[in-house]
N, C-alpha and C positions, 0 to 999 in steps of 0.2 A: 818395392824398390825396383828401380828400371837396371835390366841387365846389363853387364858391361858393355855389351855389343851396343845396345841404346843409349848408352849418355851423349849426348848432345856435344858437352864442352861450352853450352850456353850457361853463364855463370848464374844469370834469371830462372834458368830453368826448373818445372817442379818438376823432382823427379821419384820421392817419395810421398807416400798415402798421406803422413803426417804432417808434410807441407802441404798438401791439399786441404786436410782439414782445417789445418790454423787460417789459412786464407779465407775459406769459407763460411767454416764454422759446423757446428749438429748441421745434421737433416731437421726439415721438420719432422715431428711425430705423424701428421698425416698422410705426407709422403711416403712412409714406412707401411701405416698400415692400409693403406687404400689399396698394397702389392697383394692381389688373391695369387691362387693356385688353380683356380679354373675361369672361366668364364661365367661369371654371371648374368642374372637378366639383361643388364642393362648394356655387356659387351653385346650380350645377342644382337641386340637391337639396333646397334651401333654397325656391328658385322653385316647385319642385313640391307641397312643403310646405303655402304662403303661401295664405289664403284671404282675406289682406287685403293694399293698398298706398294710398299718399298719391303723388299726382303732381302733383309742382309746374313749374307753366308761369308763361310771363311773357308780357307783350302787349307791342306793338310801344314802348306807350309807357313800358314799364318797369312797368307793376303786375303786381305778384306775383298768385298763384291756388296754393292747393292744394285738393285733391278727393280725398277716398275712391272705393275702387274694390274691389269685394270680387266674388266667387263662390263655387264649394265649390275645395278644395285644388287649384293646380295650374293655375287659368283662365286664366294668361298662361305665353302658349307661349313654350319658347326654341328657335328656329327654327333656329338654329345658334350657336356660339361669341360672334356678334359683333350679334344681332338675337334683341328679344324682339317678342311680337305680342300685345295687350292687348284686349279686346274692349268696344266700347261698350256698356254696357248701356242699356236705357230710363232716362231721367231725369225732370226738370223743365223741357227744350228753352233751358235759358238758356243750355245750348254755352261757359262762359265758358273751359272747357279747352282745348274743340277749336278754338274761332276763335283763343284766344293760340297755338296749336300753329302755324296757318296765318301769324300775323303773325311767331312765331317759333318756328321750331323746339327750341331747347334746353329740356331737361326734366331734372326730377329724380324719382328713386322710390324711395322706402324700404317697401320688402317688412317684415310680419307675419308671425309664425307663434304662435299661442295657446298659452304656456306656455316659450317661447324669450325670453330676457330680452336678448338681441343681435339686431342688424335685420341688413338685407342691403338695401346702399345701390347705385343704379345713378341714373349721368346719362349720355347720351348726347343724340341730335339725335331727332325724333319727325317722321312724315308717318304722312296720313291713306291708309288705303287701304279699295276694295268689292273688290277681292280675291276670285272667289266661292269660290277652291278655299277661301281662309285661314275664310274665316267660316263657312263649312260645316264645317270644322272644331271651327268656336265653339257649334255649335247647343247650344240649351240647352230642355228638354222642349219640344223641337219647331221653337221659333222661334231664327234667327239673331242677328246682332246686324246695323245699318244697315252698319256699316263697324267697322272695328280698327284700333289704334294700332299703329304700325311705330316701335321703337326701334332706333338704330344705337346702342350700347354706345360709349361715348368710356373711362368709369370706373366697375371693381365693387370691390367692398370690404363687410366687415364690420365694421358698427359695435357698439364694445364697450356692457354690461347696467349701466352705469350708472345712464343715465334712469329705467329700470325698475324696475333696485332701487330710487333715490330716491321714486320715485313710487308702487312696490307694486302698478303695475298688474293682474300676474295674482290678486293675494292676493285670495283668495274672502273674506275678512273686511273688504277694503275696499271692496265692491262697495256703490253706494249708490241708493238707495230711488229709481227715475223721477219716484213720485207725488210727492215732493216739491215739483216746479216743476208750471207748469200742462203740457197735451200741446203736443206741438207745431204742431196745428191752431190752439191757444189764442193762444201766444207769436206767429205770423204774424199772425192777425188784429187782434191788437192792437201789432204793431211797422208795421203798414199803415194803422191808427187807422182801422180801419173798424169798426160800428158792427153787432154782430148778438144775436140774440135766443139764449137758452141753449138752446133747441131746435135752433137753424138750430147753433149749436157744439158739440151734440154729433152732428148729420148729419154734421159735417165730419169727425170724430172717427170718426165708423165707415167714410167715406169714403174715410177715408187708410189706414184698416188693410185695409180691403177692394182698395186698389188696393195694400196691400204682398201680399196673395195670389194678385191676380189678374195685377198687371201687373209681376212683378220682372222681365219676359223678354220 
């Protein structure tokens, strides 16, 4: 049942388990038992695969966060059966993954693989660790990462090519033009309503593709 503070006042709204289910209906049975507790073969393989994931964390006060996380195939280690290891990359220092991880640990990840229309969904509990053996591990042309993400595996599973097909995301035919929108240097400085000359916007513009060359590591 949704707390008082949550009701809507939408007279459609669901806001209990029980209206969910009657809309729905059971689960299937194989959607139940396909949920392991660790990762098997076939997650390995999948993991090893994966040159992308989405990791969703919450903060202590409840707001949700999800974050991309990419490398070449393979960047998050599965350490054993029951633990993956995820490597920080350089970012933007707003940390808003890793300080929810520290107010709460529970996470969720749904693994990528370019041209696999099924994902590979894993939640478990997350801690930060410097680790030197795990991150000497992570080295990437040369340089480490500051720390790596420690997941404890609670639930693995694959998720059925629905979305994908709906959406057509590998379809090279649906792929659509960037130029379209301004760059992304553009869309910041004007969602900060700051005030710059088209000179000083396109320094910024080469300053961002230059630190995607120089600083992805």
């Amino acid at each position: 049942m949704a707390p008082d503070g949550m009701k809507s006042g939408d007279p459609y709204a669901i806001e209990e388990e029980a209206q969910l289910r009657a809309l729905f209906g059971e689960r299937n049975p194989l959607a139940v038992k396909k949920e392991l507790r660790h990762i098997d073969r076939f997650g390995r393989e999948y993991i090893a695969r994966s040159p992308f994931l989405c990791l969703a964390t919450q903060g202590a006060d409840g707001r949700g966060d999800v974050t991309p996380r990419g490398d070449p195939p393979g960047f998050v280690q599965v350490l054993d059966d029951k633990t993956l290891a995820i490597p920080d990359r350089p970012g933007n220092n707003r940390l808003d993954s890793l300080s929810n991880i520290l107010a709460n640990p529970s996470v969720g990840l749904l693994f990528l693989v370019p041209g696999f229309e099924d994902t590979y969904r894993v939640n478990g509990k997350a801690r930060l660790t410097r680790d030197p053996a795990l991150l000497e591990r992570m080295e990437v042309n040369g340089r480490q990462p500051k720390l790596a993400i420690v997941v404890t595996v609670e639930e693995a599973y694959l998720h059925c090519a629905k979305a994908f097909r709906r959406s057509k995301l590998w379809d090279p035919t649906q792929q659509q033009d960037r130029k379209e929108l301004p760059s992304l240097a553009r869309i910041i400085i004007q969602q900060a309503e700051e005030r710059r000359s088209e000179e000083e916007l396109r320094e910024l513009d080469v300053n961002l593709e230059e630190a995607y060359k120089k600083r992805l590591y």
